[in-house]
Phi, psi and omega in degrees: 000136167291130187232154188312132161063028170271358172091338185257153195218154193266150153346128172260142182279145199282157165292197162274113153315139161261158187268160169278128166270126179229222190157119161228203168219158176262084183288149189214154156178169180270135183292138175296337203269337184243315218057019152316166192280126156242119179259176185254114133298077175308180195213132179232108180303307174329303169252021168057036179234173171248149185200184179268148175303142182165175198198156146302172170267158159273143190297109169070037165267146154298180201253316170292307190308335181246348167294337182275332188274339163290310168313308174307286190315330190242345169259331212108330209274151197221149186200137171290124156308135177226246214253136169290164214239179170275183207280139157271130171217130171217177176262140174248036203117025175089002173236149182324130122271135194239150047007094154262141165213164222219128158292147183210134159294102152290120189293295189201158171136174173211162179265149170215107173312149218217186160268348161306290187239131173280282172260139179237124154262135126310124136210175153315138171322301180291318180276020165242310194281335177278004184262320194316139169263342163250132189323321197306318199281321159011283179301010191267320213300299197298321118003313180252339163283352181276338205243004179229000160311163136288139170292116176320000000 
């Protein structure tokens, strides 16, 4: 047992990891050229993957608000919000992440690559979910065709 001024010192207890909060969308709009179903794929030079536009959050931003401001920042894109989608919770660098995301229409805007994003993809549902690189994101495609179906 430790006593004042022995020279011995207790464990200090770890904080609580925190989680990271981010937030995108699953962007879509109709090919100008066919008017197929197109979702948007970025390209992130920093880990050399494809994924859906997201971020962190900003300290006290809402969460569709910084999922529109991600979208803007990394596509160009300016995009109408529809049904929120399920949730991502992964590990990032060894610490939590939670991800909400939203279906979004893109409206209006153009891409410029950036140091953030390099490349923008279009595609068809099925060539966006096999170009995705974490598998996890996959299950998003099906996630936005059920919310873009009619009801029966």
């Amino acid at each position: 047992m430790s006593t004042p001024g022995s020279g011995e010192s207790r464990p200090r207890p770890r904080p609580p990891t925190l989680t990271v909060q981010a937030a995108g969308c699953v962007l879509w709009r109709r090919s100008p050229v066919t008017g197929a179903l197109e979702l948007c794929l970025v390209h992130r030079p920093k880990y050399d993957d494809w994924s859906w536009p997201k971020g962190k959050l900003k300290r006290g931003e809402d969460p569709l608000a910084g999922a529109l401001r991600e979208v803007a920042e990394e596509t160009g894109h300016t995009a109408v919000p529809a049904a929120e989608l399920p949730t991502a919770r992964y590990l990032a660098n060894g610490r939590p992440k939670r991800v909400r995301y939203w279906a979004a229409e893109a409206v209006a805007g153009t891409f410029t690559p950036n140091d953030e994003v390099d490349r923008l993809l279009w595609l068809p549902p099925d060539a966006a979910r096999a170009h995705l690189t974490r598998a996890d994101d996959a299950g998003l495609v099906d996630d936005l065709l059920a919310t873009l179906r009619p009801a029966r």
